[in-house]
C-alpha positions as CSV (number, residue, x, y, z in Angstrom):
1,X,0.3,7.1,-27.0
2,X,-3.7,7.0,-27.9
3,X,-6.1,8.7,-26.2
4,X,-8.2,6.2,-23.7
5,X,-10.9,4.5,-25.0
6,X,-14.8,5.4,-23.5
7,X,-15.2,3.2,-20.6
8,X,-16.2,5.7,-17.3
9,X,-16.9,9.3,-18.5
10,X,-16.5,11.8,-16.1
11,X,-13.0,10.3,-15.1
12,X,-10.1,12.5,-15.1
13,X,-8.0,9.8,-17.1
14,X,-4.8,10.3,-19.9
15,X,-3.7,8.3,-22.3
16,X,-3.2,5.0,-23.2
17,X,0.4,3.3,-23.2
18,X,1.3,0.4,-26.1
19,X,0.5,-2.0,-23.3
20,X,-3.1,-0.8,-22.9
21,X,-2.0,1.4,-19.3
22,X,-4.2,3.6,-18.3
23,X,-2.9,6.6,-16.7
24,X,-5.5,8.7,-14.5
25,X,-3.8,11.9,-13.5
26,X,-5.7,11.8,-10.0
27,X,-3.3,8.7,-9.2
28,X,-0.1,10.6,-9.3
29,X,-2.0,13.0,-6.7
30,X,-3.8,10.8,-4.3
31,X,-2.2,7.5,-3.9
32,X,0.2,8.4,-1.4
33,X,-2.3,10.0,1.2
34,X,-4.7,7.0,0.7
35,X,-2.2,4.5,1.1
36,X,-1.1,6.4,4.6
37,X,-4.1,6.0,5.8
38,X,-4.9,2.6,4.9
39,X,-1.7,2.1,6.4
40,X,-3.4,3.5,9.8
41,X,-6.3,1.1,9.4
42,X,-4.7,-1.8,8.0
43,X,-1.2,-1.7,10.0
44,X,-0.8,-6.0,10.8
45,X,-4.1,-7.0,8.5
46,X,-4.1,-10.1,7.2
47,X,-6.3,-11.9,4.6
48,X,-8.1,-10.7,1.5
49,X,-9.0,-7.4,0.2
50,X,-11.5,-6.7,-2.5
51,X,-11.0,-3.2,-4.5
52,X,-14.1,-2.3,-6.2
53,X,-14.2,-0.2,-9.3
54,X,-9.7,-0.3,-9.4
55,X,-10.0,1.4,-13.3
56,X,-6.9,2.1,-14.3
57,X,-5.3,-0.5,-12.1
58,X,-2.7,2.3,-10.6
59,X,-3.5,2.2,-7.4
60,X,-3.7,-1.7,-6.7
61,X,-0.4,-1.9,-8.2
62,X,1.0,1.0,-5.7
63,X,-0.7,0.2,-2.5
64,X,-0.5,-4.0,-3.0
65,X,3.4,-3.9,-2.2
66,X,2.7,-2.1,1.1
67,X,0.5,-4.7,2.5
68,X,2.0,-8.6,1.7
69,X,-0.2,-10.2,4.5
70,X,-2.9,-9.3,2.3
71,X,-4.2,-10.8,-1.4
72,X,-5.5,-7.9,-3.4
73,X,-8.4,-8.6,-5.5
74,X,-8.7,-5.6,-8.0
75,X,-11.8,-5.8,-10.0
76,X,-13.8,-3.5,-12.7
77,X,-16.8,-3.8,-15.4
78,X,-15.0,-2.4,-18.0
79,X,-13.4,-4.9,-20.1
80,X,-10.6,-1.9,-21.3
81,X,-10.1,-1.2,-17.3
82,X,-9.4,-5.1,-16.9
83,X,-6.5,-4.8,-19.7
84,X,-5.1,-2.0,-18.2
85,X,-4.9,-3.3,-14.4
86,X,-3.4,-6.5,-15.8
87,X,-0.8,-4.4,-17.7
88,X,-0.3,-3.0,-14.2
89,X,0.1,-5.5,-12.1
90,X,2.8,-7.1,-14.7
91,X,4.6,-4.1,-13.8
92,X,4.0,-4.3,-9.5
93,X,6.1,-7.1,-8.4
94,X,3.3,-7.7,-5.9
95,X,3.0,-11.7,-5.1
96,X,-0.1,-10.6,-3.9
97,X,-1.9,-8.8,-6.3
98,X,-4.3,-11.0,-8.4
99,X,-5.4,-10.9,-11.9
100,X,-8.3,-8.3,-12.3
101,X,-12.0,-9.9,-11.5
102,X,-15.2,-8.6,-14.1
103,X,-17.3,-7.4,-11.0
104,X,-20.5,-5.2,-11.1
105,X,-21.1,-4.0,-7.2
106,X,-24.9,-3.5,-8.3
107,X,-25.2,-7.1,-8.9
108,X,-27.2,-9.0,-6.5
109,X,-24.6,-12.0,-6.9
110,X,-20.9,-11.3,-6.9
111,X,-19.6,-14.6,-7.7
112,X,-17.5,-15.1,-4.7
113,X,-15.8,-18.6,-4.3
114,X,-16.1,-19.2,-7.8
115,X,-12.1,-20.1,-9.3
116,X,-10.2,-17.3,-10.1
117,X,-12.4,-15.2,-7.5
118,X,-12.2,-13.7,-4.5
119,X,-13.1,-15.8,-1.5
120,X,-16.1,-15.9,0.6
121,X,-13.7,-15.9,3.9
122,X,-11.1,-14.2,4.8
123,X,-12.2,-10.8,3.5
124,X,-10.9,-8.0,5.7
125,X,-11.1,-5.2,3.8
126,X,-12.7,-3.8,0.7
127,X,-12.0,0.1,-1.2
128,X,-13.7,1.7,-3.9
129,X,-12.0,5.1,-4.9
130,X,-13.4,7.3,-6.9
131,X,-16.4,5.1,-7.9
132,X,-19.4,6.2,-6.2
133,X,-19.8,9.4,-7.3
134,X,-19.1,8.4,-11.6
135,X,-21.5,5.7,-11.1
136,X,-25.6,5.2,-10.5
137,X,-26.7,5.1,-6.4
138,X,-27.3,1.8,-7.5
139,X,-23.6,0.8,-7.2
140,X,-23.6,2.7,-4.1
141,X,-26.2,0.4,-2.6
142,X,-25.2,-2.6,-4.0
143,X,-21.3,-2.0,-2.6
144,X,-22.8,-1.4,1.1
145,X,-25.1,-4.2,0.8
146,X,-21.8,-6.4,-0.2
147,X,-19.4,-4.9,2.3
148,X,-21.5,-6.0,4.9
149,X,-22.3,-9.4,3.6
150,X,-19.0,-10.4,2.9
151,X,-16.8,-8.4,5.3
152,X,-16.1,-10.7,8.3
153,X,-16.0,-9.0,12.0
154,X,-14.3,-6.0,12.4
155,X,-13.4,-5.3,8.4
156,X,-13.1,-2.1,7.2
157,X,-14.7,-0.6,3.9
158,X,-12.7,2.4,2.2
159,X,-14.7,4.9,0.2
160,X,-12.2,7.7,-1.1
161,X,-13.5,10.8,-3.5
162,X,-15.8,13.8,-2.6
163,X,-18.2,14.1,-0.3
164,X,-21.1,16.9,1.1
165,X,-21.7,16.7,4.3
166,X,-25.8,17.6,5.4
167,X,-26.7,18.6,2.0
168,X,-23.9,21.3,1.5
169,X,-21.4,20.8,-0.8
170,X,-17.4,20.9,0.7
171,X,-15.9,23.2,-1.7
172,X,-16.7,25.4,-4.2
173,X,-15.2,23.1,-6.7
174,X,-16.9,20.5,-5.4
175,X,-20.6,21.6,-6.4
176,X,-19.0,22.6,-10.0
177,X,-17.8,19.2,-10.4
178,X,-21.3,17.6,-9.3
179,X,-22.9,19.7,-11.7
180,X,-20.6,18.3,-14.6
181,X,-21.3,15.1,-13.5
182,X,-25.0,15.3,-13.7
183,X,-25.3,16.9,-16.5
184,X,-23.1,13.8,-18.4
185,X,-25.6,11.5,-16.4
186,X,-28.4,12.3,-14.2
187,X,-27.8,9.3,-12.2
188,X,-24.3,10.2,-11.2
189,X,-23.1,13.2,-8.7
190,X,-21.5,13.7,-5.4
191,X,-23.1,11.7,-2.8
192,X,-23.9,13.3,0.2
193,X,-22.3,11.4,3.2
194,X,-25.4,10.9,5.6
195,X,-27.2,9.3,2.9
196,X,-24.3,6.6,2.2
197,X,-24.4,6.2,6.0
198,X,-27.9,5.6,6.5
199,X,-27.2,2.7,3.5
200,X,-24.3,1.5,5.7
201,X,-26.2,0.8,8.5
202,X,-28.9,-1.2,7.0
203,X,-26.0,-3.4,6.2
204,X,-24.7,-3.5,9.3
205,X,-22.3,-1.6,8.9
206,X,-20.8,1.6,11.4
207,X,-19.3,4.5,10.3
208,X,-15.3,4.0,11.8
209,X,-13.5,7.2,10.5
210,X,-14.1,10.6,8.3
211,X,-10.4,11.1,7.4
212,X,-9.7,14.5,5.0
213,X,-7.7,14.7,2.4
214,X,-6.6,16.4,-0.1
215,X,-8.2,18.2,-3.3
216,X,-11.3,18.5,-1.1
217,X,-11.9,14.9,-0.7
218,X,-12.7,12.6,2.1
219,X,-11.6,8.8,2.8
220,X,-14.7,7.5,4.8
221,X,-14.1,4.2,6.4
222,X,-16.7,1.8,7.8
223,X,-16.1,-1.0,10.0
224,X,-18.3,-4.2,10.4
225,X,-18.4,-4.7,14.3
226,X,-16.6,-7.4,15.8
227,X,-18.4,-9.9,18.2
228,X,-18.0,-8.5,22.4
């Protein structure tokens, strides 16, 4: 095994298999709670699902088996990320979980409908776990601003990773680990969650859920709201 290559500092990722896997210890921690509650969310879904930011590819190729009424569009900037979720996916079994997509959520234009992209239709549901916080506001913005262009009536977006709450940090290891993070990049930190929600609305989108979990993070769900 090598160590991982630089891609997203601040990650909490291992090593590097012969196949170019990427193994984030987080994964092994939090993939089951998330994936039970995108099971509450999701139960009977059926159409395509965007996961921004997937890094290692772990978690696309754990949670894509649960849900075979959708198509599972992992995506990343990192060209060593995109090797290591196609490594995974080899490994899923998952008919529905489709080749890694280079996708920047700060980018104006995302490329959708273009072959061997996700589709401009269909698009139920999009995640981004731990992204927001080990990337500028700017991706923050420009994943809202998408979710809410793309997501048709009554999707759901997932954000998963810490959160404060009205300016006050969760846990105590929650303003350590914002301090870490700022001081590798002053554009990165812990968002605080009535800022991402005033974002959320200017894209039309409505805050649906606040689930806890554990570790001291949050899965925060918004939904785009279907026609009356």
């Amino acid at each position: 095994m090598a160590r991982m290559p630089e891609g997203r500092r601040g990650a909490d990722w291992g090593t590097v298999a012969a196949d170019r896997r990427l193994d984030a210890p987080a994964f092994h921690r939090n993939h089951r709670p998330i994936g039970e509650v995108l099971r509450r969310h999701l139960r009977d879904t059926a159409g395509h699902l965007i996961e921004i930011g997937s890094g290692t590819g772990q978690h696309a190729a754990a949670l894509a088996p649960l849900f075979p009424a959708l198509t599972w569009w992992p995506t990343d900037v990192v060209p060593e990320h995109l090797e290591s979720i196609e490594a995974w996916r080899r490994t899923s079994g998952a008919d529905a979980l489709m080749p890694p997509v280079m996708l920047d959520a700060a980018s104006a234009d995302w490329g959708l409908g273009q072959p061997g992209r996700p589709p401009c239709e269909a698009l139920v549901a999009m995640l981004a776990f731990n992204v927001i916080h080990i990337a500028p506001w700017a991706v923050a913005q420009g994943l809202l601003a998408g979710a809410g262009r793309w997501l048709q009536p009554g999707g759901r977006l997932f954000l998963y990773g810490p959160f404060a709450r009205d300016g006050v940090h969760t846990a105590p290891s929650n303003a350590a680990f914002d301090a870490s993070l700022r001081s590798q990049n002053p554009d990165w930190g812990v968002r605080d969650l009535a800022d991402v929600e005033a974002v959320a609305k200017v894209a039309g989108l409505r805050l649906k859920a606040v689930e806890p979990m554990p570790a001291n993070n949050l899965t925060v769900v918004f939904a785009m709201p279907s026609p009356p």
